[in-house]
CHARMM internal coordinates of N, CA and C (Angstrom, degrees):
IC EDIT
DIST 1 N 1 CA 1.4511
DIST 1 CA 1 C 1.5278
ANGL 1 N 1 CA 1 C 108.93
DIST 1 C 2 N 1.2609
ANGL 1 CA 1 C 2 N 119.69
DIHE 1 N 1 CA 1 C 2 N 141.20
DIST 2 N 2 CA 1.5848
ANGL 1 C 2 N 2 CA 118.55
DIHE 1 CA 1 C 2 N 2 CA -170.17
DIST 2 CA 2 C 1.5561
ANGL 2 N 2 CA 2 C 102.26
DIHE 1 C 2 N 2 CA 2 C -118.65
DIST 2 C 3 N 1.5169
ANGL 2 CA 2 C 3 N 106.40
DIHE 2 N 2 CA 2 C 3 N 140.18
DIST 3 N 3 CA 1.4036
ANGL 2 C 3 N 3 CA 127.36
DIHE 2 CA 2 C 3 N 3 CA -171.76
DIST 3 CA 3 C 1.3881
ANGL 3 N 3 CA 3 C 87.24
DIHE 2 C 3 N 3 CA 3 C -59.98
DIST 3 C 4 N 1.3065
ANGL 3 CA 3 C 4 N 136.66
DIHE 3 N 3 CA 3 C 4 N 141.01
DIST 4 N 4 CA 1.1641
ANGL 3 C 4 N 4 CA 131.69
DIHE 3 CA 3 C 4 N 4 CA 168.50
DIST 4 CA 4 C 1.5626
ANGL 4 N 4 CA 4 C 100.75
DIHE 3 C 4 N 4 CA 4 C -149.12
DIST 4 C 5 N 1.5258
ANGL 4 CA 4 C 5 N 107.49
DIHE 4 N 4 CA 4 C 5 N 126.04
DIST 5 N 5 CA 1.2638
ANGL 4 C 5 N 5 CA 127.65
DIHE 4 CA 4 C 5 N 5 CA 174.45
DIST 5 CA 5 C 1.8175
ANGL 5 N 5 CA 5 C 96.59
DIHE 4 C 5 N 5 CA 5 C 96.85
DIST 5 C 6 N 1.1168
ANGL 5 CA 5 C 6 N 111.70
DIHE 5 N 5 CA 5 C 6 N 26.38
DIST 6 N 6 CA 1.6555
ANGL 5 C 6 N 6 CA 123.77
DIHE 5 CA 5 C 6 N 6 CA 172.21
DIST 6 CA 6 C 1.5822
ANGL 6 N 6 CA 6 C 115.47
DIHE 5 C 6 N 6 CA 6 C -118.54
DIST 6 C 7 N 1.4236
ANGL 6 CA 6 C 7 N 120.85
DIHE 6 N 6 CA 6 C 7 N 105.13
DIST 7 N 7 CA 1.6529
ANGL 6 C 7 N 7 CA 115.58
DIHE 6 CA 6 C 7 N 7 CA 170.42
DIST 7 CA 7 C 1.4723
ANGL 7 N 7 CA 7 C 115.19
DIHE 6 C 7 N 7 CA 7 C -142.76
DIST 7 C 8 N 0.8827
ANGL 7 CA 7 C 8 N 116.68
DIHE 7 N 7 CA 7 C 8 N 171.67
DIST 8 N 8 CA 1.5509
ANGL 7 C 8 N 8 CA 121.18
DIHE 7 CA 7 C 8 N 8 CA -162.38
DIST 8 CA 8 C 1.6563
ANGL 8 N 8 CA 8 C 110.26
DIHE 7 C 8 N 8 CA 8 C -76.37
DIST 8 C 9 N 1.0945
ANGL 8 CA 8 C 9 N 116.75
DIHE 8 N 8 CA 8 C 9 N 151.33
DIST 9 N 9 CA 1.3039
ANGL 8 C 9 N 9 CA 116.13
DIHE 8 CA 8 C 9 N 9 CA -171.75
DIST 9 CA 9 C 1.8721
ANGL 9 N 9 CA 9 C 114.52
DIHE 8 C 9 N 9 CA 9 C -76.57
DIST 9 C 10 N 0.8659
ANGL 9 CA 9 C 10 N 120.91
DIHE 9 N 9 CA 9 C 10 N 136.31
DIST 10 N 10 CA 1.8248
ANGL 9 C 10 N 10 CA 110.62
DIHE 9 CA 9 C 10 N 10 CA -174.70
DIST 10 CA 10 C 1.1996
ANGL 10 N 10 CA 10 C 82.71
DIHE 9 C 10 N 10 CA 10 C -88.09
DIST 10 C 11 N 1.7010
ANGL 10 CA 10 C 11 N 100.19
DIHE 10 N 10 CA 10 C 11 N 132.59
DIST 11 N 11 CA 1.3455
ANGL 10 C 11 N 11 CA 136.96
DIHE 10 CA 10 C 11 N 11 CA 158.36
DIST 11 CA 11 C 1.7820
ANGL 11 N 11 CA 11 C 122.70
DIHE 10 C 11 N 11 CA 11 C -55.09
DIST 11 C 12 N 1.2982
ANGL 11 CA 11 C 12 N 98.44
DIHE 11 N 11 CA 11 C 12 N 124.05
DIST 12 N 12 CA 1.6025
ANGL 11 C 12 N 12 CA 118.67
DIHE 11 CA 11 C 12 N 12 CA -175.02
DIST 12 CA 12 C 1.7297
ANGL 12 N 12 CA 12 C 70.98
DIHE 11 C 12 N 12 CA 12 C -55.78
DIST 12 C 13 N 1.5500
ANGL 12 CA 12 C 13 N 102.75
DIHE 12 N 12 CA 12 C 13 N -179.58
DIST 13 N 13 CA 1.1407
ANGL 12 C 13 N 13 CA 131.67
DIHE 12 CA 12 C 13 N 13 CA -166.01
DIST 13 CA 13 C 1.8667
ANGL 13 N 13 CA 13 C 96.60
DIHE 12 C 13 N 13 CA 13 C -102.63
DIST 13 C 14 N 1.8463
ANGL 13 CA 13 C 14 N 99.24
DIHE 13 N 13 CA 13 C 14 N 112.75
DIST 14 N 14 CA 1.5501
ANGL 13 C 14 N 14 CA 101.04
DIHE 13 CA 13 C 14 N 14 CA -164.66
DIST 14 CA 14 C 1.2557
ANGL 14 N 14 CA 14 C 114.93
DIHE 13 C 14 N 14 CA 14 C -91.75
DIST 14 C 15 N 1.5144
ANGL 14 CA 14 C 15 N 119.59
DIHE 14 N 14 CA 14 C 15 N 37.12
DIST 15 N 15 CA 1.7543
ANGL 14 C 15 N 15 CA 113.59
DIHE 14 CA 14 C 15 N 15 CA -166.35
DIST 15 CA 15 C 1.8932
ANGL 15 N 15 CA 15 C 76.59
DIHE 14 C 15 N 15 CA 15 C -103.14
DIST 15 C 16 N 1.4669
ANGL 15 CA 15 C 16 N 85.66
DIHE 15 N 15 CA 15 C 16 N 126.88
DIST 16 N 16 CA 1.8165
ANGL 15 C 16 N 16 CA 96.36
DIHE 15 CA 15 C 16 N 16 CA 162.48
DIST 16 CA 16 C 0.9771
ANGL 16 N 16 CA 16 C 126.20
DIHE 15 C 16 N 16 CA 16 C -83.46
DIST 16 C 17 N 1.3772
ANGL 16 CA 16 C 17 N 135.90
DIHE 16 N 16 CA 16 C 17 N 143.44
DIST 17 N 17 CA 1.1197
ANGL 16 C 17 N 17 CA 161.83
DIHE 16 CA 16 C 17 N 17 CA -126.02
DIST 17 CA 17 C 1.4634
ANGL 17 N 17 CA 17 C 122.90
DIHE 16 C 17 N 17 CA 17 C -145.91
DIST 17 C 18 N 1.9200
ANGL 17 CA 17 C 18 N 114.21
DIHE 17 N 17 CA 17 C 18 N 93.97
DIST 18 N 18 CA 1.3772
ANGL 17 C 18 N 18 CA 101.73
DIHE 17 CA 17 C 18 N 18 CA -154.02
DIST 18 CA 18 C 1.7541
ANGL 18 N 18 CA 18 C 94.00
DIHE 17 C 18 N 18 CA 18 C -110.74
DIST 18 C 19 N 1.8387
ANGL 18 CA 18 C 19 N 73.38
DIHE 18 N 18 CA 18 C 19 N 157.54
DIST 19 N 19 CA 1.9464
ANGL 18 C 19 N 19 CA 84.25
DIHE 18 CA 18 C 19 N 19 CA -169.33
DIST 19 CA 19 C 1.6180
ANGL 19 N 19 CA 19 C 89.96
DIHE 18 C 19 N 19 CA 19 C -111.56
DIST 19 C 20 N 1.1013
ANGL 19 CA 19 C 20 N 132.30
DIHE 19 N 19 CA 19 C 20 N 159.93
DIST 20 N 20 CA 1.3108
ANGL 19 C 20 N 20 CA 141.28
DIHE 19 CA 19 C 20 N 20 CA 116.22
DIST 20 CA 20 C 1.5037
ANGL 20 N 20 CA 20 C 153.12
DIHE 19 C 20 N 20 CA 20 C -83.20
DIST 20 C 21 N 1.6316
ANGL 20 CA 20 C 21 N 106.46
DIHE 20 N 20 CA 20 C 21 N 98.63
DIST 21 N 21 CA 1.6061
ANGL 20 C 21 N 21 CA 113.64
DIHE 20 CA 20 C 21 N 21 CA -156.57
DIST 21 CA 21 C 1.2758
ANGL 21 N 21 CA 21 C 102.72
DIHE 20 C 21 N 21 CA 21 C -108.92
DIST 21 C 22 N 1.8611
ANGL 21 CA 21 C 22 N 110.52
DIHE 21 N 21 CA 21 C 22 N -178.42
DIST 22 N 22 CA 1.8016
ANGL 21 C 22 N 22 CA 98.51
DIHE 21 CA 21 C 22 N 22 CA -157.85
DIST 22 CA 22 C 1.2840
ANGL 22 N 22 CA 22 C 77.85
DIHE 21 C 22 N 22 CA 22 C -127.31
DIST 22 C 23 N 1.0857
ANGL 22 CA 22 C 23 N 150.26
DIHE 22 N 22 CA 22 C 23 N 167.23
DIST 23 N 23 CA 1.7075
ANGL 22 C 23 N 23 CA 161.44
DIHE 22 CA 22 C 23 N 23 CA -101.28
DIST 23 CA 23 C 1.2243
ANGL 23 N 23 CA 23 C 107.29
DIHE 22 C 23 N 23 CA 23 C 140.16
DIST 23 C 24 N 1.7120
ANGL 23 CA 23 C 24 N 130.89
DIHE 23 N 23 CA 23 C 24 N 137.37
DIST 24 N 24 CA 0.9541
ANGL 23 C 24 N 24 CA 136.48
DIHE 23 CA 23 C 24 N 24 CA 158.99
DIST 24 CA 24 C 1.3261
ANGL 24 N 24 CA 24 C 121.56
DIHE 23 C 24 N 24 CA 24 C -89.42
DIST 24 C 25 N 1.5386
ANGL 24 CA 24 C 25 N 130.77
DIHE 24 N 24 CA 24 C 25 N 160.93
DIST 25 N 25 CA 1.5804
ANGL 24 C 25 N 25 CA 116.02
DIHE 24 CA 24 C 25 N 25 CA -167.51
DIST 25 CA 25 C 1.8349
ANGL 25 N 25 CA 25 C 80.61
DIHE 24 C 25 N 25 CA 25 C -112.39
DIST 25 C 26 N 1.0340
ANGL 25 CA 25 C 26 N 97.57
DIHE 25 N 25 CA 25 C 26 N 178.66
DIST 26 N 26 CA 2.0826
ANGL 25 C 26 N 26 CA 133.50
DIHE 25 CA 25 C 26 N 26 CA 157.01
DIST 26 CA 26 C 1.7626
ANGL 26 N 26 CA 26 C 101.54
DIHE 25 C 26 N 26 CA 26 C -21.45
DIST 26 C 27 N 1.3835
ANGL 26 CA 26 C 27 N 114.80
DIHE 26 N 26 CA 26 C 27 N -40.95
DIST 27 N 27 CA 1.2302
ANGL 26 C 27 N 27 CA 106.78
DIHE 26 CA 26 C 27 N 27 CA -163.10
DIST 27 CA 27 C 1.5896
ANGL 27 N 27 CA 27 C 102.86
DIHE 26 C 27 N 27 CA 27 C -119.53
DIST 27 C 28 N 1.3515
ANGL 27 CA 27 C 28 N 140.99
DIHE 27 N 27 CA 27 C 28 N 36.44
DIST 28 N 28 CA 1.3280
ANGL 27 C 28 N 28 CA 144.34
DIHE 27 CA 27 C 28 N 28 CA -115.55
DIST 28 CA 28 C 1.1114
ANGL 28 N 28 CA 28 C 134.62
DIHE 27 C 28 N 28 CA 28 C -36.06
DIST 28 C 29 N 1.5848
ANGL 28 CA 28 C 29 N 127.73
DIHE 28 N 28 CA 28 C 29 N 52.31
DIST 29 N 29 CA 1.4814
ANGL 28 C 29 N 29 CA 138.47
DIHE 28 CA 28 C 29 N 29 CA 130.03
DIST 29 CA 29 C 1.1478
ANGL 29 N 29 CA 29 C 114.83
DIHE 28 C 29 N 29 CA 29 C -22.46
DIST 29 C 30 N 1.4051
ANGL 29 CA 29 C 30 N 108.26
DIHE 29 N 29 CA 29 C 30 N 135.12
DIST 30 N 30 CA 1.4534
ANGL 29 C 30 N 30 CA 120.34
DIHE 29 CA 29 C 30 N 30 CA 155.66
DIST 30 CA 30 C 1.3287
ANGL 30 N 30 CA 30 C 115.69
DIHE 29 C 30 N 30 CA 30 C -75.44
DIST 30 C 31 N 1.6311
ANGL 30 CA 30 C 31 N 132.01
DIHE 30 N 30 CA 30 C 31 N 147.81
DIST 31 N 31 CA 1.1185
ANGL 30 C 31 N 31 CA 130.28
DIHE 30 CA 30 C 31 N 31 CA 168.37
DIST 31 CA 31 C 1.3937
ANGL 31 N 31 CA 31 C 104.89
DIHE 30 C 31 N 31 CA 31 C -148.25
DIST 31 C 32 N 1.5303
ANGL 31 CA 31 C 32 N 121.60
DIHE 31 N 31 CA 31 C 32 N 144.20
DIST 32 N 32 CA 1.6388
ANGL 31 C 32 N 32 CA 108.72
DIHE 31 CA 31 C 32 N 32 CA 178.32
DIST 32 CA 32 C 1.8103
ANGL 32 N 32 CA 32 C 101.09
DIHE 31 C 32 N 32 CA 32 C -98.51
DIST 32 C 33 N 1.5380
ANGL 32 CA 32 C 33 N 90.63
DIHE 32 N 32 CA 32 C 33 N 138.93
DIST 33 N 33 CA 1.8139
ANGL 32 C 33 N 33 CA 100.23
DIHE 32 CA 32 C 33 N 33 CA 178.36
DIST 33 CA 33 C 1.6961
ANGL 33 N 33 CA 33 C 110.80
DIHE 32 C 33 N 33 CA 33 C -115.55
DIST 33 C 34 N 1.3213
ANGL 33 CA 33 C 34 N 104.82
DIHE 33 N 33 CA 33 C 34 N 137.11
DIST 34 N 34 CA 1.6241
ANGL 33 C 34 N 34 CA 90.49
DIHE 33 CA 33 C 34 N 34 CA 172.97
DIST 34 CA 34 C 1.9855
ANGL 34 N 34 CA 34 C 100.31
DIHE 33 C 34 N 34 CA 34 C -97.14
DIST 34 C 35 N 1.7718
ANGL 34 CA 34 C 35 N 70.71
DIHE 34 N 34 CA 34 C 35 N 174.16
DIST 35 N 35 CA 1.7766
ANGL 34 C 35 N 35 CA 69.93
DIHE 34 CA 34 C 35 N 35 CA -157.76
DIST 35 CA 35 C 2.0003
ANGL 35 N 35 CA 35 C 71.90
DIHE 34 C 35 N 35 CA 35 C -169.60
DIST 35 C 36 N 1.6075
ANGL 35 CA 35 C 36 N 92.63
DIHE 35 N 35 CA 35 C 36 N 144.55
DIST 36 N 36 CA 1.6634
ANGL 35 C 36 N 36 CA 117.02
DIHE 35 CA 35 C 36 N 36 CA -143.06
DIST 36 CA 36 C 1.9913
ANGL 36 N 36 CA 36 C 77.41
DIHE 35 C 36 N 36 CA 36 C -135.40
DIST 36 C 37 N 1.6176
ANGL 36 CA 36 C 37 N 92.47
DIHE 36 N 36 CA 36 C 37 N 151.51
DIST 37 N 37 CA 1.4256
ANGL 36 C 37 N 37 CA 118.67
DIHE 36 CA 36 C 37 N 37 CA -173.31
DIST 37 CA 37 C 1.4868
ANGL 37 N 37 CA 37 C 110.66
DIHE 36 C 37 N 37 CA 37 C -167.38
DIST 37 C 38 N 1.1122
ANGL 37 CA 37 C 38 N 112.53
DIHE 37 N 37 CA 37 C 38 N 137.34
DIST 38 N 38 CA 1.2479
ANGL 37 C 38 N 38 CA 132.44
DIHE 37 CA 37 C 38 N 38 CA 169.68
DIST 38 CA 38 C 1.2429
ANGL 38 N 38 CA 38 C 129.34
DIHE 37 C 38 N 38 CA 38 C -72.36
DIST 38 C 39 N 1.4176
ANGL 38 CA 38 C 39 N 149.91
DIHE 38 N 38 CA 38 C 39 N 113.59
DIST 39 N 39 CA 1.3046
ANGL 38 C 39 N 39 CA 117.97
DIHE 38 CA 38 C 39 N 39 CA -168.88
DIST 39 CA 39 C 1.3456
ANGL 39 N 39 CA 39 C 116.32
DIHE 38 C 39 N 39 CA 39 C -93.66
DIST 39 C 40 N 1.4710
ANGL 39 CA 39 C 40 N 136.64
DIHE 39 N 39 CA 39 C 40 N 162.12
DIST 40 N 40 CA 1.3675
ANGL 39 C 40 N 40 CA 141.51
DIHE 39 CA 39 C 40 N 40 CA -149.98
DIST 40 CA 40 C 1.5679
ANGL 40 N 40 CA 40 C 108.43
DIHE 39 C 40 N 40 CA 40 C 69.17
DIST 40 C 41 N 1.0901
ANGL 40 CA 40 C 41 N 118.97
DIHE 40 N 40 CA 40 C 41 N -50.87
DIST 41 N 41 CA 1.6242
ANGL 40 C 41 N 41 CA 124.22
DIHE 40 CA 40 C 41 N 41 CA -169.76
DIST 41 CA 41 C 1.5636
ANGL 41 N 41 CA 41 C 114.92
DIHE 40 C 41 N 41 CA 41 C -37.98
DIST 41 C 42 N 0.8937
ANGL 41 CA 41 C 42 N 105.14
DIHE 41 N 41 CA 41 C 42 N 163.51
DIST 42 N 42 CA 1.9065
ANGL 41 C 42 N 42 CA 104.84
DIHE 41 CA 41 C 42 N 42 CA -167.31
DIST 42 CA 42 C 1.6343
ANGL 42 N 42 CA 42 C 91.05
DIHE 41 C 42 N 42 CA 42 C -124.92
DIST 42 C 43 N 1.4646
ANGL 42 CA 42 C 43 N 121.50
DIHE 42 N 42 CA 42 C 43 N 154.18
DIST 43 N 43 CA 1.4166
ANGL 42 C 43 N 43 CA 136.37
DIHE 42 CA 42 C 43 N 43 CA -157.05
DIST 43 CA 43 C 1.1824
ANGL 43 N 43 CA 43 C 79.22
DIHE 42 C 43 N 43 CA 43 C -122.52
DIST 43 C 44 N 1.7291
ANGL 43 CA 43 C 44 N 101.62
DIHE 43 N 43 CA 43 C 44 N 123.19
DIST 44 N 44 CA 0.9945
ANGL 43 C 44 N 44 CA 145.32
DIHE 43 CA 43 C 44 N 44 CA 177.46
DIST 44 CA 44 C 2.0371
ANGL 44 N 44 CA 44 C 101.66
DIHE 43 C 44 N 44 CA 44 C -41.71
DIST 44 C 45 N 1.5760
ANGL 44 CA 44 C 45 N 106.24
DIHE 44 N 44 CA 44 C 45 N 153.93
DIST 45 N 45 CA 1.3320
ANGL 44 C 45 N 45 CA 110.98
DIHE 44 CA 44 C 45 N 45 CA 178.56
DIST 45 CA 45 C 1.5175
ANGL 45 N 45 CA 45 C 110.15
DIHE 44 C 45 N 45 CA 45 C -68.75
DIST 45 C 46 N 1.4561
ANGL 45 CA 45 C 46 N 119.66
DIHE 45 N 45 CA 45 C 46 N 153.91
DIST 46 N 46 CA 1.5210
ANGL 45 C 46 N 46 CA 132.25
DIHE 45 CA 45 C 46 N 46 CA 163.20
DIST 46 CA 46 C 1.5712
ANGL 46 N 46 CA 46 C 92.74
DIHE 45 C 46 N 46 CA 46 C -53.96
DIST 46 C 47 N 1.2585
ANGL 46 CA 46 C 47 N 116.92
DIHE 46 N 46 CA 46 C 47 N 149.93
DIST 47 N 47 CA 1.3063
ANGL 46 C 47 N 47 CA 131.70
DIHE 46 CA 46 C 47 N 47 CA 143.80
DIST 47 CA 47 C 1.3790
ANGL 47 N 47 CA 47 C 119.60
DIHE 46 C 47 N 47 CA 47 C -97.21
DIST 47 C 48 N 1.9005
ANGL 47 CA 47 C 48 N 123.83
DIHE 47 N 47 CA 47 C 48 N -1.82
DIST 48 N 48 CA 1.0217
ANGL 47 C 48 N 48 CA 110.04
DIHE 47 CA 47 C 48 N 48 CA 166.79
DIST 48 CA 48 C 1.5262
ANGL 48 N 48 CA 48 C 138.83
DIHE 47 C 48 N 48 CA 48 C -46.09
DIST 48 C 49 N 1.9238
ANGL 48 CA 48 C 49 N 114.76
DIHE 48 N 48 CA 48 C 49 N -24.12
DIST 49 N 49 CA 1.0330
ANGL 48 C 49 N 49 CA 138.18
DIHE 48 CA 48 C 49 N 49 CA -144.28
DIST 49 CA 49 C 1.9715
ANGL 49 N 49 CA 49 C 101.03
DIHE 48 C 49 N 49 CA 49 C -56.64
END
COOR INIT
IC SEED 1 N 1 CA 1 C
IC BUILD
């Protein structure tokens, strides 16, 4: 029996996309970090829950 009316989702566009943000360390310095994103992609859940 064939899945029918089932297909894969087309992919947001997967070239990542780097930002450069400023972050404080342990002792609160500023430092700039890069840090990469996908666009369309959804940010992952809190694990605070």
């Amino acid at each position: 029996m064939a899945n029918i009316g089932t297909k894969t989702a087309p992919q947001a566009s997967s070239t990542p996309v780097m930002h450069w943000v400023t972050v404080r360390d342990t002792t609160g310095r500023p430092h700039l970090e890069m840090r990469w994103s996908i666009p369309g992609a959804h940010a992952p859940l809190s694990r605070a829950a």
